[in-house]
DRENPA-3360 file (N, C-alpha, C; in nm, 2 decimals, always signed):
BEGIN
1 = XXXXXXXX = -6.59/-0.29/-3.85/-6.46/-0.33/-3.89/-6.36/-0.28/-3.78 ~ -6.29/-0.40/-3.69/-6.18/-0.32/-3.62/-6.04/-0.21/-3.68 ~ -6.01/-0.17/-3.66/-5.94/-0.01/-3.68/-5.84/-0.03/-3.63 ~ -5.69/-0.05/-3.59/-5.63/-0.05/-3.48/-5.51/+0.05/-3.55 ~ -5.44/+0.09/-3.45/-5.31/+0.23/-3.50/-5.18/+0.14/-3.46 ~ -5.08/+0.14/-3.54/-4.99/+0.06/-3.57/-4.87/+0.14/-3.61 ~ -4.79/+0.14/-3.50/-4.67/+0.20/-3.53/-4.60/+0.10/-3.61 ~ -4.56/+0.14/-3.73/-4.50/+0.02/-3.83/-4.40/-0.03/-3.80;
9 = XXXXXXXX = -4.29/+0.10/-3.80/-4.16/+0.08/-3.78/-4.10/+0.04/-3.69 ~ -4.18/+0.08/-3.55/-4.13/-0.04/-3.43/-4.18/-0.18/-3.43 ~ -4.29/-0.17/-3.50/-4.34/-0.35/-3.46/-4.26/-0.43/-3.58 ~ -4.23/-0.34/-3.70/-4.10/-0.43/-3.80/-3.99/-0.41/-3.73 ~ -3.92/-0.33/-3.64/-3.79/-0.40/-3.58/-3.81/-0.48/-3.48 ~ -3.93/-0.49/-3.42/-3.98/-0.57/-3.24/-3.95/-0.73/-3.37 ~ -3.98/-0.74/-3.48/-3.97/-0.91/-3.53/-3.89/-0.89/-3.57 ~ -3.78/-0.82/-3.63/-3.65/-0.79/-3.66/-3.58/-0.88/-3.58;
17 = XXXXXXXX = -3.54/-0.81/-3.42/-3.51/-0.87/-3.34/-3.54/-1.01/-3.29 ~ -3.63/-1.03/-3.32/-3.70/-1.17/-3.27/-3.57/-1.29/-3.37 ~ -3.53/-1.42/-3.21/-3.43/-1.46/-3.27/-3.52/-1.64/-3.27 ~ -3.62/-1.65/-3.25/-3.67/-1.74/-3.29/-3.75/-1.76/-3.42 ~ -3.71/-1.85/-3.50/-3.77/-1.85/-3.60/-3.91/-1.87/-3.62 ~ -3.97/-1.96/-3.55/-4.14/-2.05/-3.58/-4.18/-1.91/-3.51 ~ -4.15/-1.87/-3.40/-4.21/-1.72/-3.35/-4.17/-1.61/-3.44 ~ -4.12/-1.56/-3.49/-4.03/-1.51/-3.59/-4.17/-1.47/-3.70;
25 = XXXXXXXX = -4.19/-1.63/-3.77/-4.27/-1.64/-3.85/-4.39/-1.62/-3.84 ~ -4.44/-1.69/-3.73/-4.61/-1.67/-3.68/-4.68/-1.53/-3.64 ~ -4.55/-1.45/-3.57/-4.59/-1.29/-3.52/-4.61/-1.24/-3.70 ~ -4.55/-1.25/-3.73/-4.53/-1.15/-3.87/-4.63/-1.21/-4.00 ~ -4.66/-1.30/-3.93/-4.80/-1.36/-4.03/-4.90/-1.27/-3.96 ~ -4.92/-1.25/-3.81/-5.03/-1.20/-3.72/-5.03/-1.07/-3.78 ~ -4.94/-0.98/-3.80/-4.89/-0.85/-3.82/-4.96/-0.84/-4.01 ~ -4.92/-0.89/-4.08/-4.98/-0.90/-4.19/-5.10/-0.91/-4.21;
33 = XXXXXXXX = -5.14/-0.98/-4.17/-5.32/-1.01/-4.15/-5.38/-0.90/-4.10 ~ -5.36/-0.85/-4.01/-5.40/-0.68/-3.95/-5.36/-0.57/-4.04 ~ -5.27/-0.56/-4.12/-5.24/-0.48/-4.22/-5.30/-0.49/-4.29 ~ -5.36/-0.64/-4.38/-5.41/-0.65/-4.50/-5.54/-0.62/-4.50 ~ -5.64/-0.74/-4.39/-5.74/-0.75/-4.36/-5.83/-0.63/-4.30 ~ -5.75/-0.56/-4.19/-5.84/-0.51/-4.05/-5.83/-0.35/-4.13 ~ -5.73/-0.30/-4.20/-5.73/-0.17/-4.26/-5.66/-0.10/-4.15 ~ -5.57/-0.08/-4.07/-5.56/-0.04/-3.95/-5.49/+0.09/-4.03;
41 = XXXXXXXX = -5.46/+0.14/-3.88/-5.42/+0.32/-3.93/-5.23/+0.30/-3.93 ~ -5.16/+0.32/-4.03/-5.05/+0.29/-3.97/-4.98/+0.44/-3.93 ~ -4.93/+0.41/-3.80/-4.82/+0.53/-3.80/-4.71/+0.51/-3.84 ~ -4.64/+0.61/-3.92/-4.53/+0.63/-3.96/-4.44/+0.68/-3.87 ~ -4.40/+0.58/-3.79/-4.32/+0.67/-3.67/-4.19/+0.67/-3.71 ~ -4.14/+0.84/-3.71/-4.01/+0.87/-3.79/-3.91/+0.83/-3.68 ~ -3.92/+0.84/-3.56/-3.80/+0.84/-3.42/-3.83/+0.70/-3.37 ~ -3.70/+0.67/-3.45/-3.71/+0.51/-3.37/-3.52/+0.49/-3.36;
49 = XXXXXXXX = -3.51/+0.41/-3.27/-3.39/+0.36/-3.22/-3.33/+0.24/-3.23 ~ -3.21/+0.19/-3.24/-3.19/+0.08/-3.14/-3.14/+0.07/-3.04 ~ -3.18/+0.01/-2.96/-3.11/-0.02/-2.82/-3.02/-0.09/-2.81 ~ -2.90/-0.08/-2.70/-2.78/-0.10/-2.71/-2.73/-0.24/-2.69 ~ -2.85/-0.33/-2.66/-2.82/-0.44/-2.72/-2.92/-0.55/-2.81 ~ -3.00/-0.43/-2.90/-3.01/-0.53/-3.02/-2.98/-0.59/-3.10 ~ -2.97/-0.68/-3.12/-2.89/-0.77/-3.25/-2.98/-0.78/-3.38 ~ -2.90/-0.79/-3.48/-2.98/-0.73/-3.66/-2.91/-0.81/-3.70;
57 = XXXXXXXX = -2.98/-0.86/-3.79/-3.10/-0.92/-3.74/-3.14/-1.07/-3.60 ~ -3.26/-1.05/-3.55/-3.25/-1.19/-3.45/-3.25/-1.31/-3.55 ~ -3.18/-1.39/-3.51/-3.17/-1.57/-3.57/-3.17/-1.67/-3.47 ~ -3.19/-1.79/-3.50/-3.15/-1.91/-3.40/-2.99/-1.95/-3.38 ~ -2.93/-1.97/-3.29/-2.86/-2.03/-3.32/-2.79/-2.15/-3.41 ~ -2.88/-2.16/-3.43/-2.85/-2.26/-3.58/-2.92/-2.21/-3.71 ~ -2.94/-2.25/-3.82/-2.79/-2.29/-3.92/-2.68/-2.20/-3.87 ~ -2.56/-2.28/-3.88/-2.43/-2.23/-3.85/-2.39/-2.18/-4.02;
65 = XXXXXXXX = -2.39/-2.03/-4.01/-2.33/-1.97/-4.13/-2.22/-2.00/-4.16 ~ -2.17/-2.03/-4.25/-2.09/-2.06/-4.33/-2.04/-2.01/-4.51 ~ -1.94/-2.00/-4.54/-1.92/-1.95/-4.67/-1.97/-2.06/-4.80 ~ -2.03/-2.00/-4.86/-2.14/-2.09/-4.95/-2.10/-2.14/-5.02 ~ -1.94/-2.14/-5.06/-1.81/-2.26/-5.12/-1.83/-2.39/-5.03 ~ -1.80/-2.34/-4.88/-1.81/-2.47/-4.81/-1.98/-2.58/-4.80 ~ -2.06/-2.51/-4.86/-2.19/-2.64/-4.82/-2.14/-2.74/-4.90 ~ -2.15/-2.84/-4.85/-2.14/-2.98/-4.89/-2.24/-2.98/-5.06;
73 = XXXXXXXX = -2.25/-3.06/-5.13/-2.28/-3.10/-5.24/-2.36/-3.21/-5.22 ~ -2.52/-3.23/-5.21/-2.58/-3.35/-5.21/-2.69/-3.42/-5.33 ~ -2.66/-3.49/-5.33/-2.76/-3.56/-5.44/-2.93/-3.57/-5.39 ~ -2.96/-3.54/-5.52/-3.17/-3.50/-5.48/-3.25/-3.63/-5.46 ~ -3.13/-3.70/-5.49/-3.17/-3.88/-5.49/-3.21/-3.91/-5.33 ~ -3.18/-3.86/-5.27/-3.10/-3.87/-5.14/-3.20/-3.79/-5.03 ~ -3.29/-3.88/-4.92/-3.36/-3.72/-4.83/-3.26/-3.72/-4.78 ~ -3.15/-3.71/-4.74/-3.07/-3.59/-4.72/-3.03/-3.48/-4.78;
81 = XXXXXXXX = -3.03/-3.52/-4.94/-3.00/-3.42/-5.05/-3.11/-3.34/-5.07 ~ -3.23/-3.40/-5.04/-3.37/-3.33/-5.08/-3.37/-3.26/-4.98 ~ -3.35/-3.27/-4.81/-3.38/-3.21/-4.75/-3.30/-3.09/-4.76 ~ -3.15/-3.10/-4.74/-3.05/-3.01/-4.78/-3.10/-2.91/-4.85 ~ -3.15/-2.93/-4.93/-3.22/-2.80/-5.07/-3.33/-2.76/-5.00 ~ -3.43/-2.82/-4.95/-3.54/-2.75/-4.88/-3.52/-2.66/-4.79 ~ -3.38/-2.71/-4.67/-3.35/-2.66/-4.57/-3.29/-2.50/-4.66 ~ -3.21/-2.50/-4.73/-3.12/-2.42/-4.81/-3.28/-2.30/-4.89;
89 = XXXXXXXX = -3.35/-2.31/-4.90/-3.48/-2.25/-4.96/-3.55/-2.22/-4.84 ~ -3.53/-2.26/-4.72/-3.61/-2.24/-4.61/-3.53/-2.11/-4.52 ~ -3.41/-2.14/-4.55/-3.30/-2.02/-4.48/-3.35/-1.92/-4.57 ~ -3.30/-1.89/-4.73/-3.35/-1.77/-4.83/-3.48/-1.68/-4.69 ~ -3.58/-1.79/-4.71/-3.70/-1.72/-4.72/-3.71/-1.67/-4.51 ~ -3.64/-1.75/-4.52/-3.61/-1.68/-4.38/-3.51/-1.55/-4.32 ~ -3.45/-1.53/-4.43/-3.37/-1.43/-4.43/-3.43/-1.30/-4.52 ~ -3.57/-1.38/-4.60/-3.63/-1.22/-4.70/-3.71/-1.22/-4.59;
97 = XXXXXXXX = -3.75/-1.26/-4.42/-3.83/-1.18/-4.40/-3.78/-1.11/-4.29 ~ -3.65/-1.12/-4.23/-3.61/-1.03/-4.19/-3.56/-0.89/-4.30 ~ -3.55/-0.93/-4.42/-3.50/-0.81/-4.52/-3.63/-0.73/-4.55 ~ -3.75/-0.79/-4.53/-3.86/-0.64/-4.54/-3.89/-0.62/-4.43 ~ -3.85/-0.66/-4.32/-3.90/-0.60/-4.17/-3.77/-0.46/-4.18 ~ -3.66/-0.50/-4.24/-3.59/-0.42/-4.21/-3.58/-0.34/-4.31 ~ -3.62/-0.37/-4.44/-3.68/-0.25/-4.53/-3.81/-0.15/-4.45 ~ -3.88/-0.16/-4.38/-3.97/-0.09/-4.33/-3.93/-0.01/-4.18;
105 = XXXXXXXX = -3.88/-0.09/-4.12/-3.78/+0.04/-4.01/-3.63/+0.09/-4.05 ~ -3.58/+0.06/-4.12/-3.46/+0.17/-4.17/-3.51/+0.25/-4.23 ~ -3.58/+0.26/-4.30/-3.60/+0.40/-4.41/-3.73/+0.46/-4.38 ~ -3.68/+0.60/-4.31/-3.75/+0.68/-4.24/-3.88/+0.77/-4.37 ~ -3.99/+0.85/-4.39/-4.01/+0.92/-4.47/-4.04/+0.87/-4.59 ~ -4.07/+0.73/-4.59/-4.10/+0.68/-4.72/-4.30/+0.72/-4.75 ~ -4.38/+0.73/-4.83/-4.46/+0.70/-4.81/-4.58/+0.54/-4.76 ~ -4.66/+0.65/-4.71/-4.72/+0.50/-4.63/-4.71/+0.36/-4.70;
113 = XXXXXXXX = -4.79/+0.38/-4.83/-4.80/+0.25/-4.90/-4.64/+0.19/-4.91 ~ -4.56/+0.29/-4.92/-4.45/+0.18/-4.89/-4.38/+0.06/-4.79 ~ -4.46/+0.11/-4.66/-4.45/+0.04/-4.58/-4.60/-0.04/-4.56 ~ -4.67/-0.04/-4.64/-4.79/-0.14/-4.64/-4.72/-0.26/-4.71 ~ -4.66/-0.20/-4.84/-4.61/-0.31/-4.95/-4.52/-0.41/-4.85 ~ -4.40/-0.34/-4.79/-4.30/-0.44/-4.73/-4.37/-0.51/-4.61 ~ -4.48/-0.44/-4.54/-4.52/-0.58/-4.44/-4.60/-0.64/-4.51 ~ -4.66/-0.67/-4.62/-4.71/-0.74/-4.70/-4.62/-0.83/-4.69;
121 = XXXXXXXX = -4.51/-0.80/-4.76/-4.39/-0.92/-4.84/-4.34/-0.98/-4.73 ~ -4.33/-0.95/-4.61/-4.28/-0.96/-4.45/-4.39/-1.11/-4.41 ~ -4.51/-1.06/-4.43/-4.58/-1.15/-4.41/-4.57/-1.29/-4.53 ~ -4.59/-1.27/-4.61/-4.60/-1.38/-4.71/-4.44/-1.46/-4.72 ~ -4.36/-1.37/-4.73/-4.19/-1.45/-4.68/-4.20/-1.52/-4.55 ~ -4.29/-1.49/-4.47/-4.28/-1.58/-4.36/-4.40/-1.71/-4.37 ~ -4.51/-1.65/-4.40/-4.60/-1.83/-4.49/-4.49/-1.89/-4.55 ~ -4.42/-1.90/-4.66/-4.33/-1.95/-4.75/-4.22/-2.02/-4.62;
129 = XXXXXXXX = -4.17/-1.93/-4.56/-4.08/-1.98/-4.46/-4.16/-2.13/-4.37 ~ -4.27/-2.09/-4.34/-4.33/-2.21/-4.27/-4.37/-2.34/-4.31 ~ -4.45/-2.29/-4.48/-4.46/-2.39/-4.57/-4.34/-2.50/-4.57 ~ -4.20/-2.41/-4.59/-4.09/-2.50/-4.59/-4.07/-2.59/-4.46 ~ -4.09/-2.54/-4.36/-4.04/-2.61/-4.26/-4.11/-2.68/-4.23 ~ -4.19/-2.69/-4.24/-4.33/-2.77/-4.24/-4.30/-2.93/-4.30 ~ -4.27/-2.88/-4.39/-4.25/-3.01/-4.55/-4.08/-3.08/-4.48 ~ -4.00/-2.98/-4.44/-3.87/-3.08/-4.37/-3.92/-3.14/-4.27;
137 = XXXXXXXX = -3.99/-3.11/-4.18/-4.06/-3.18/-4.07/-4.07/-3.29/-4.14 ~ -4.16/-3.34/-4.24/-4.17/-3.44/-4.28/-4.08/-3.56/-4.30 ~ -3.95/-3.51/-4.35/-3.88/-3.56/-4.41/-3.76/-3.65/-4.26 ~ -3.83/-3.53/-4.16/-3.75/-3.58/-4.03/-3.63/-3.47/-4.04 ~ -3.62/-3.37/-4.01/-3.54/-3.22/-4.04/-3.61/-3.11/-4.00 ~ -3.56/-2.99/-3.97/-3.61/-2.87/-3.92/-3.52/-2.78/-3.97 ~ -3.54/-2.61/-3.96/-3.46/-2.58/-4.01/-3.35/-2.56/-3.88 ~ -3.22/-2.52/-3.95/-3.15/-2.52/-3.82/-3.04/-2.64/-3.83;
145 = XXXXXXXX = -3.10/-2.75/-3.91/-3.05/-2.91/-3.93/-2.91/-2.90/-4.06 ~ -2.91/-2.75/-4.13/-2.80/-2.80/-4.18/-2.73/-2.66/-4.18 ~ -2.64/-2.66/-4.23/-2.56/-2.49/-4.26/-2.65/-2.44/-4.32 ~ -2.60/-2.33/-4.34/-2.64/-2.21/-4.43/-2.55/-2.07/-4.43 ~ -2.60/-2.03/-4.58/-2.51/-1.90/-4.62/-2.54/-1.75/-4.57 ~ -2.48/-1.67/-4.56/-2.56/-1.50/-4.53/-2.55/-1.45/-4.65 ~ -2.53/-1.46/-4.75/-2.53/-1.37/-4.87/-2.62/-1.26/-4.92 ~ -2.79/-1.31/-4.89/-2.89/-1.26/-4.93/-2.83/-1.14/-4.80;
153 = XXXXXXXX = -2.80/-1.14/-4.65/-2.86/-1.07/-4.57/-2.71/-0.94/-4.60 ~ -2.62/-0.98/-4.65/-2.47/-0.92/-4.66/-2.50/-0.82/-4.73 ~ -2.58/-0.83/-4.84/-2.63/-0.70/-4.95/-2.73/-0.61/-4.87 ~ -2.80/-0.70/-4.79/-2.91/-0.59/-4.73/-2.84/-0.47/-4.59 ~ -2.74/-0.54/-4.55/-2.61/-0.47/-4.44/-2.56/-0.34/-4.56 ~ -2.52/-0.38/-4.67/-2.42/-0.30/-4.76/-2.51/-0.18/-4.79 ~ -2.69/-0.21/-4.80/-2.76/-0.10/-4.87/-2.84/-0.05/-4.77 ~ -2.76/-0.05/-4.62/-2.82/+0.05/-4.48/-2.88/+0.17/-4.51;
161 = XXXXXXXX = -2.77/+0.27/-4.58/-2.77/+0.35/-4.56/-2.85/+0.45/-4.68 ~ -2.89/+0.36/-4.80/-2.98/+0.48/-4.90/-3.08/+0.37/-4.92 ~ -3.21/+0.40/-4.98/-3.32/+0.30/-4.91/-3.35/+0.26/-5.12 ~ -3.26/+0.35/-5.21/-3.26/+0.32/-5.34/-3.16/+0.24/-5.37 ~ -3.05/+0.21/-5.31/-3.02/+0.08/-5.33/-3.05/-0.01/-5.29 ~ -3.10/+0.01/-5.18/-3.19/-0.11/-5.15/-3.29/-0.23/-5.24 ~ -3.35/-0.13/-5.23/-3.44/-0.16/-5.39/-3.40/-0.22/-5.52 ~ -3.25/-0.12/-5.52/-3.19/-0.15/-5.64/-3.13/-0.30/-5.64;
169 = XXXXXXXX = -3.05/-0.36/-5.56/-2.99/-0.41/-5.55/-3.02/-0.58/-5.43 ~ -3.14/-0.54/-5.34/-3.17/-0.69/-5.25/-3.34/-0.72/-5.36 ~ -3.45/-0.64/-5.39/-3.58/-0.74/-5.44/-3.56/-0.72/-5.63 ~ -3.45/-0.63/-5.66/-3.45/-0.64/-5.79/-3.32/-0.73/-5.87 ~ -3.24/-0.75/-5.77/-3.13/-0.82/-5.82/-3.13/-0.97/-5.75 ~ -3.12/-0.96/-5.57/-3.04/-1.13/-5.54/-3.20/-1.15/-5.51 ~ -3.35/-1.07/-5.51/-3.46/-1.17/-5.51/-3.51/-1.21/-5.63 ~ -3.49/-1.13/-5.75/-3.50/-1.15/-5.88/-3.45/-1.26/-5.92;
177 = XXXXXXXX = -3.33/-1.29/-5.86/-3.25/-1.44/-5.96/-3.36/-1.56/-5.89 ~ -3.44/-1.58/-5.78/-3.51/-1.70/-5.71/-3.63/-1.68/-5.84 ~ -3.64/-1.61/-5.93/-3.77/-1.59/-6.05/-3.68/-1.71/-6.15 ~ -3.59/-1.68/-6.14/-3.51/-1.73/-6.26/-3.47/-1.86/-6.23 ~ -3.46/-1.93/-6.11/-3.42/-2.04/-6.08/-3.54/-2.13/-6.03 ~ -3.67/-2.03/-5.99/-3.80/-2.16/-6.00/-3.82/-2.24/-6.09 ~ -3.84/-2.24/-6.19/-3.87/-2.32/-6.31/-3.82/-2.47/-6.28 ~ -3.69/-2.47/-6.30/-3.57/-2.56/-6.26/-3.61/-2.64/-6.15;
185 = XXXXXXXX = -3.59/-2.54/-6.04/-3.62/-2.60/-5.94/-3.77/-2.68/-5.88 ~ -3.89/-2.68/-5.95/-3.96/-2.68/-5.95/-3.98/-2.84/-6.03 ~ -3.96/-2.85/-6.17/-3.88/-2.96/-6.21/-3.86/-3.08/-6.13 ~ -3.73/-3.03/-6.06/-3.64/-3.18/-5.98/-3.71/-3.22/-5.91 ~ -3.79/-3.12/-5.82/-3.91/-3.20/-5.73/-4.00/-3.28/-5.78 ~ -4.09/-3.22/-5.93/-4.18/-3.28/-5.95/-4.12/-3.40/-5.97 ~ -4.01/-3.41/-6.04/-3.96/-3.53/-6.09/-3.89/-3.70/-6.00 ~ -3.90/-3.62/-5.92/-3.86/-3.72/-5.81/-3.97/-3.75/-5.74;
193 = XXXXXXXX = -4.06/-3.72/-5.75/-4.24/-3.75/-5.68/-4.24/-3.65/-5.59 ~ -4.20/-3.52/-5.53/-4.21/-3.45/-5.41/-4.33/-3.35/-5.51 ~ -4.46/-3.45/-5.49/-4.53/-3.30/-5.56/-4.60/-3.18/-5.49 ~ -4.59/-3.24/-5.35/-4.60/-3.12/-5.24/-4.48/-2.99/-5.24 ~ -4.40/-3.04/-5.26/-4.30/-2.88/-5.26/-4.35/-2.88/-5.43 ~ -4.34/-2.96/-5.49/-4.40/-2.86/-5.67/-4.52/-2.76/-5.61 ~ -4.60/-2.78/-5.56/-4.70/-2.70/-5.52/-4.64/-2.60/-5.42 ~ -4.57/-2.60/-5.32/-4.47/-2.49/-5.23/-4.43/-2.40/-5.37;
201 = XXXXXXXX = -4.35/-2.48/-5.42/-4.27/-2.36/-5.52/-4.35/-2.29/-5.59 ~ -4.44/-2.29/-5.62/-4.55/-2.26/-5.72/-4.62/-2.18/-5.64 ~ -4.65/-2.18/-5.51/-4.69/-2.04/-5.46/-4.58/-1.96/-5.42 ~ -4.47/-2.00/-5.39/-4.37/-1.90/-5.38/-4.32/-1.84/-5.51 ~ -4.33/-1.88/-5.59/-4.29/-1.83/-5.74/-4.40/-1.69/-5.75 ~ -4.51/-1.78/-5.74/-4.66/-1.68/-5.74/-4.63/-1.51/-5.64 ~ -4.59/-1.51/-5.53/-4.57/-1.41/-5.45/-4.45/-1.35/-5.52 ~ -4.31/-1.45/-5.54/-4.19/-1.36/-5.50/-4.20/-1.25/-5.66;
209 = XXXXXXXX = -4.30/-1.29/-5.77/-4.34/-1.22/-5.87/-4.36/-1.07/-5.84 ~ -4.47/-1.07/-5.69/-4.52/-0.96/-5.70/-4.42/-0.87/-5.56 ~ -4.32/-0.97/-5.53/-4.20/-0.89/-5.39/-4.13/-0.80/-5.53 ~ -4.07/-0.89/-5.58/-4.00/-0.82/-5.70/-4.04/-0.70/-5.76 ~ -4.18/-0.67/-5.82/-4.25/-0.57/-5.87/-4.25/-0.44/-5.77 ~ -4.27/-0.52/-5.63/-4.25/-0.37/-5.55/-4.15/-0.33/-5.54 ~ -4.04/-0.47/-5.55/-3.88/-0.37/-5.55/-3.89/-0.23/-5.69 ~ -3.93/-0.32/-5.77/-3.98/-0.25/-5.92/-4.01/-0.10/-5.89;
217 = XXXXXXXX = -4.15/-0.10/-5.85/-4.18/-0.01/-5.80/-4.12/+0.12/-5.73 ~ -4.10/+0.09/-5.67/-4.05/+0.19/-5.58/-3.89/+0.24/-5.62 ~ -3.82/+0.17/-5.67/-3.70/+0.21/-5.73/-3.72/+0.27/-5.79 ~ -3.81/+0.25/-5.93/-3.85/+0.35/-6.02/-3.88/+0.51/-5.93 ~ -4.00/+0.49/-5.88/-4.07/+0.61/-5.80/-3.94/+0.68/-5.74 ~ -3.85/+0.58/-5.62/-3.67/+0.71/-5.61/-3.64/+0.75/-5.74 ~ -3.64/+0.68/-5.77/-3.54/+0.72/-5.97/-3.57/+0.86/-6.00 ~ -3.77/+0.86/-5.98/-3.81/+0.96/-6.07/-3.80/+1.12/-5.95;
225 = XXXXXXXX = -3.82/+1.08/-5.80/-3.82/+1.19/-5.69/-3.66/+1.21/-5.72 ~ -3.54/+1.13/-5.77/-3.40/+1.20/-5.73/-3.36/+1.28/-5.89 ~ -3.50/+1.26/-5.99/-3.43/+1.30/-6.12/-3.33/+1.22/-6.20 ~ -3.36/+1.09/-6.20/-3.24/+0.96/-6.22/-3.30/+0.88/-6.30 ~ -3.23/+0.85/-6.45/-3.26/+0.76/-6.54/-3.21/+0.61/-6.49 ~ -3.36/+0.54/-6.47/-3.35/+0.38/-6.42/-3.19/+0.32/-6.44 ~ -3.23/+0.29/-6.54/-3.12/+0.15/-6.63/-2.97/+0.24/-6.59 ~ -2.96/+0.36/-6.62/-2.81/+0.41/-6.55/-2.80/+0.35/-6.45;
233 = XXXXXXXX = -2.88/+0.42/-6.34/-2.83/+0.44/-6.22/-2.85/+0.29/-6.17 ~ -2.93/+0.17/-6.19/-2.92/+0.03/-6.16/-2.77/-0.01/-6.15 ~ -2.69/+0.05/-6.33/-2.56/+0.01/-6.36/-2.47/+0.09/-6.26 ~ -2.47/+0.15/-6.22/-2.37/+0.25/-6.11/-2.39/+0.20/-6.00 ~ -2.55/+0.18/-5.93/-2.54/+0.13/-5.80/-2.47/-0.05/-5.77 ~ -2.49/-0.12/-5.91/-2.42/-0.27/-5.88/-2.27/-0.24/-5.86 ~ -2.23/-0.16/-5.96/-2.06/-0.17/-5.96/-2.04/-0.11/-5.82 ~ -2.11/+0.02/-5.78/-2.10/+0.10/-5.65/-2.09/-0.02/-5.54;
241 = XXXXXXXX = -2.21/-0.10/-5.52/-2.17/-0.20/-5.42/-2.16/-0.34/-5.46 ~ -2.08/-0.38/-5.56/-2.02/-0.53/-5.61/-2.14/-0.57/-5.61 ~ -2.24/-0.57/-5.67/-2.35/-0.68/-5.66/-2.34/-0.79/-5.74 ~ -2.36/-0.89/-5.73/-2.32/-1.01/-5.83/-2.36/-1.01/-5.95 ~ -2.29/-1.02/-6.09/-2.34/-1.02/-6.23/-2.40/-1.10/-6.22 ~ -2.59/-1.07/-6.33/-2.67/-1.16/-6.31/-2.62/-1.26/-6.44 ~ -2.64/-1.39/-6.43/-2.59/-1.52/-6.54/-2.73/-1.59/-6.55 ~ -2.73/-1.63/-6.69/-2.87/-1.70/-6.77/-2.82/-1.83/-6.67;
249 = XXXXXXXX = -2.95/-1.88/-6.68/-3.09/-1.86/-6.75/-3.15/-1.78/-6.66 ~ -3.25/-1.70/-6.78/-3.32/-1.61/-6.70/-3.48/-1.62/-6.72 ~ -3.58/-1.58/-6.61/-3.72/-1.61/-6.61/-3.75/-1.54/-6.67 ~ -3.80/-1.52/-6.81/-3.81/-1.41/-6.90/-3.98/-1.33/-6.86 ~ -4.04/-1.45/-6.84/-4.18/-1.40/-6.85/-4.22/-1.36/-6.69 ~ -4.14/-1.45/-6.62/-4.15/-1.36/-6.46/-4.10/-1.22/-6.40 ~ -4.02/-1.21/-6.47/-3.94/-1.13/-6.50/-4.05/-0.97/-6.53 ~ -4.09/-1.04/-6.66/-4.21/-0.91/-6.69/-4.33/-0.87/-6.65;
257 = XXXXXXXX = -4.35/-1.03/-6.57/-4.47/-0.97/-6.49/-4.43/-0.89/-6.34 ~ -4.31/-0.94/-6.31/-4.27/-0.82/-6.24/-4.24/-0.70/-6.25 ~ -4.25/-0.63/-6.37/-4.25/-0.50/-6.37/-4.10/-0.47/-6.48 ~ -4.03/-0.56/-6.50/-3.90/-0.54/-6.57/-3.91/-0.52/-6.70 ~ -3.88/-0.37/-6.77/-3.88/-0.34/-6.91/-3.83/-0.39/-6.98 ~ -3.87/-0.40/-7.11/-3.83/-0.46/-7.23/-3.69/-0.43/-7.24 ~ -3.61/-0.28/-7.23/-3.49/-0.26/-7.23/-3.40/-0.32/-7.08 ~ -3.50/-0.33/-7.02/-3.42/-0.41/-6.87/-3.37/-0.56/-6.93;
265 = XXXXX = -3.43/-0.62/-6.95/-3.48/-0.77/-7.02/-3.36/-0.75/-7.12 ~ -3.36/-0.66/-7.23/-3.29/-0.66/-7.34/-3.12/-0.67/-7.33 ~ -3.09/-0.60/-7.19/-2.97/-0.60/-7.14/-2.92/-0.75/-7.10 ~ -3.04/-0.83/-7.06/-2.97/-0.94/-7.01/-2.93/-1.07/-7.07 ~ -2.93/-1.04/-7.21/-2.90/-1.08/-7.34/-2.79/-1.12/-7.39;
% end
């Protein structure tokens, strides 16, 4: 079995940086597969930098960001409306895979498996990413083809600097609500005959189950190394950094297989 030593933390900021997306995606599928598959030795390299002109995260020049008041409103009737929503689901997942590259080089001292877990999610947010772009291809679209929002990446900027809000606040709160809105969305496709994305969504539901659980995870595990009762300190860190109140409907049973307690669940009531 090949063996290889794998400095984590630089090769998650070396695709960090990376401002192409299809390259973006394909390196960090490569990277994952050697993590999962080959067993390799990871270093934990604590001294890492950025250089004085990296940009965080790399993107294409297109989608042109925009405030998520201004996207247009399109009908699913419509491949422009269909694509629109694909494109809009293709950014998300393109934006969670820069958010676990950058869960795994900002936070210095975590344990290893923690940084197994996030190039895991790194990897699979980027399949999902390609799956999508793949399926706009079809449609005559790429991504790039329409606006898009930074919202998801704006929380992950806000929780730089402690690696428990992190947690708290980008895979248990703004990746948690994409549990609550597959169902739905899953739905309009089948319903309109797109049963190729019903099958997309359905493995992305499948995964973002188990991204969620490791946010799960490991929050808990800070909670218990800083002496901190969960469900408090969840409530202090949203108000601490505005995080958006979560609103029904909610994935109840996704929810729980991601790791979310009965009194977590109970609050959302």
């Amino acid at each position: 079995m090949l063996v290889r030593n794998i400095e984590c933390r630089k090769a998650a900021l070396d695709w960090l940086c990376e401002s192409d997306a299809s390259i973006k995606a394909a390196g960090v599928l490569a990277l994952g597969r050697i993590v999962t598959d080959k067993n390799p030795h990871l270093i934990i390299d604590t001294k890492i930098a950025l250089t004085p002109d990296a940009i965080i995260p790399g993107r294409p020049l297109r989608p042109k960001l925009v405030n998520p008041l201004e996207l247009p409103k399109r009908s699913m009737r419509t491949i422009d409306g269909r694509a629109a929503l694909i494109h809009a689901l293709a950014h998300i997942e393109f934006n969670a895979v820069n958010l676990a590259l950058d869960a795994v080089w900002r936070f210095a001292d975590m344990p290893e498996n923690y940084y197994r877990d996030w190039l895991k999610v790194a990897a699979e947010e980027a399949y999902h990413f390609s799956l999508l772009n793949a399926h706009l291809h079809t449609l005559g679209f790429e991504y790039g083809s329409f606006a898009g929002h930074n919202s998801l990446w704006e929380m992950v900027d806000r929780t730089k600097n402690d690696v428990l809000a992190r947690m708290a606040l980008v895979p248990r709160t703004m990746e948690a609500r994409g549990l609550d809105a597959s169902p739905q969305l899953h739905n309009k496709f089948v319903q309109i005959g797109d049963l190729e994305m019903g099958e997309i969504l359905t493995i992305i539901l499948r995964d973002e189950i188990g991204h969620v659980a490791i946010g799960n995870i490991w929050f808990n595990w800070l909670c218990k190394q800083r002496n901190l009762e969960p469900i408090n300190t969840f409530e202090v860190l949203r108000n601490q950094y505005d995080a958006p109140k979560l609103r029904p409907p909610f994935n109840m049973e996704a929810r729980r297989q991601a790791g979310f307690s009965e009194a977590e669940l109970a609050l959302l009531n």
